[in-house]
C-alpha positions, 0 to 999 in steps of 0.5 A: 500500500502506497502511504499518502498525506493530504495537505488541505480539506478544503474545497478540492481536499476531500475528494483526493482524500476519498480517492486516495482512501479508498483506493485498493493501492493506497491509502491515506495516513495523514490530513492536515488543514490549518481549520479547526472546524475541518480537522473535527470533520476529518476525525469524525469522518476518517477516525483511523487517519491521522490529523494535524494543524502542520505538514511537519509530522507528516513529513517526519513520517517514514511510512508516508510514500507521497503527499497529496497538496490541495492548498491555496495556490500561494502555498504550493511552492513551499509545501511541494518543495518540503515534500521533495526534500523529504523524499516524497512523491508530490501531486499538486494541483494546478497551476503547480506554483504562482512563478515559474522559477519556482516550479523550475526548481520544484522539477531539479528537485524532484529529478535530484530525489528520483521522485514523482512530480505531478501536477493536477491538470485533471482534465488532461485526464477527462475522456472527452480530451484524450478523443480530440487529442487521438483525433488532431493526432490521427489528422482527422481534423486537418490542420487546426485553425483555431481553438475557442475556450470558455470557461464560466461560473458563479464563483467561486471567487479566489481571493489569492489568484485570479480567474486567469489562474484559476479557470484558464489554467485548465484550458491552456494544459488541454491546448498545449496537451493537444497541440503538442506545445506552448504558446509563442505569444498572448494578448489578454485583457481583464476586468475586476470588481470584486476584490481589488487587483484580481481580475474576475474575468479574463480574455486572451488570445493565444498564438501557438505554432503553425499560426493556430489562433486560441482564445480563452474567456475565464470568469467566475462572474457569470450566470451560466456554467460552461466549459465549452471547447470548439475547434476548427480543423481544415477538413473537420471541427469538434466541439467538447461540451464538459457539462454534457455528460452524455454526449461530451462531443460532437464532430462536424463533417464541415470544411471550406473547400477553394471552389466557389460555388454560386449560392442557390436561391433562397427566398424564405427564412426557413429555406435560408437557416437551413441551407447554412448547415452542411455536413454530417454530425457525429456523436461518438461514444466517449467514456463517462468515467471519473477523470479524478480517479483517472488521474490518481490512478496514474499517480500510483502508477507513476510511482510503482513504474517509475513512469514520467506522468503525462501532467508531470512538472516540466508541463505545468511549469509551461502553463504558469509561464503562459499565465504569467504571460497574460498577467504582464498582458493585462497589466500592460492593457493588452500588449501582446506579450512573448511567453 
């Protein structure tokens, strides 16, 4: 059994600690959490787990493999880099740090201890992104135009990163994941309301390789929750629908061709919405397994293998370098800044 300390019981905390616990390769040892009312919880909750208000005994602990942060974005780099000096594997969830010096460091220190560093991107896990990636790399799309992003919700809204960090994290790990890179430059403007100086609500377009276009909207100031993903391809275009659980994706047999072809006559509106939509759509069947279990699977995985994780260090440290791109972008009112 793989031994796992769970730092934070937060908002995302107790489904890792469920995940973990109940895992038939692990199991939890430690929770620890600064609030009091959350430690009452846990022991009530996890009675044969141990508890404490600081990672120290966790990390003291021979018997603990890995450990598990889910804290406060500002904490990560301090808390991980802890761990690895113990000689712990890490997962972290994302972004792995708020500067990428930091997760440059957290990625030798891993290397220097022969040990795992994961970084949570959990939807690089999800199903319905791993189709489209299989799908851009078998070229069944064309070569990719663009990509649109939107990422929206009614909070929760982050007193410590912005919406950028906190939402658009996750789109920009799905398009590097399948673009097979990084952004080259970013252009991104932003607006706040609520807390002084965090942007609620973020707009960036994104320029990768081979002059594919990607433009983002993250918010947590917006009355509908979407997470929505077109992309356009030269023969094919896909749209990814996270909130479909049934029929997460769809696959639209449309392209523009050179020939022009005169436009017939259409003199009704009927006759005009429908002369717009050519081509099949196609509704594959993708898996509606749990993305989080996924991820942990792997991490267990990674460890016992010695494998190189798919969302290992190197990636997520390109992923804050991309923020912080749209950070220095919005400051400067939308120049386009290089990452």
């Amino acid at each position: 059994m793989i031994r796992i300390a769970v730092f934070g019981a937060g908002h995302w905390g107790p489904n890792l600690i469920r995940s973990f616990h109940t895992h038939e390769a692990s199991e939890v040892a430690w929770i620890v959490d600064l609030d009091a009312e959350r430690i009452a919880q846990v022991r009530s909750r996890y009675p044969d787990v141990q508890v404490a208000s600081s990672p120290d005994a966790a990390l003291r602990d021979g018997t603990v493999d890995a450990v598990v942060i889910c804290t406060p974005t500002i904490t990560h780099h301090a808390l991980a880099k802890a761990a690895l000096e113990a000689g712990k594997h890490v997962l972290v969830e994302k972004p792995i740090t708020t500067r990428s010096d930091q997760g440059e460091e957290l990625c030798r220190l891993a290397e220097a201890k022969g040990v795992v560093l994961l970084v949570g991107h959990i939807f690089l896990y999800n199903a319905a992104v791993r189709f489209v990636k299989r799908s851009i790399d078998a070229g069944e799309l064309g070569r990719v135009y663009y990509v649109s992003m939107v990422r929206t919700n009614l909070g929760p809204i982050r007193m410590d990163v912005n919406a950028a960090w906190d939402l658009a994290a996750h789109d920009i790990a799905i398009v590097d994941y399948w673009l097979g890179g990084s952004a080259r430059s970013v252009s991104a403007t932003g607006g706040t309301w609520i807390n002084p100086g965090i942007e609620d609500s973020v707009f960036a377009t994104l320029r990768y390789a081979d002059g594919v276009l990607v433009n983002l909207h993250a918010s947590w100031l917006n009355p509908k929750k979407a997470r929505e993903i077109t992309v356009v391809g030269e023969r094919r275009m896909v749209t990814v629908d996270d909130m479909n659980l049934g029929e997460p994706v769809r696959i639209y047999d449309k392209q523009v061709t050179e020939a022009r072809v005169q436009p017939k006559f259409v003199d009704t509106f009927a006759s005009f919405r429908a002369s717009v939509r050519d081509g099949d759509i196609t509704i594959p069947r993708v898996s509606s397994g749990e993305p989080l279990k996924v991820e942990c699977d792997h991490f267990l995985e990674c460890i016992t293998a010695r494998k190189q994780p798919i969302t290992d260090g190197p990636s997520g440290v390109r992923v804050v370098k991309t923020l912080e791109a749209i950070t220095r972008s919005m400051q400067s009112h939308g120049r386009e800044e290089p990452v």
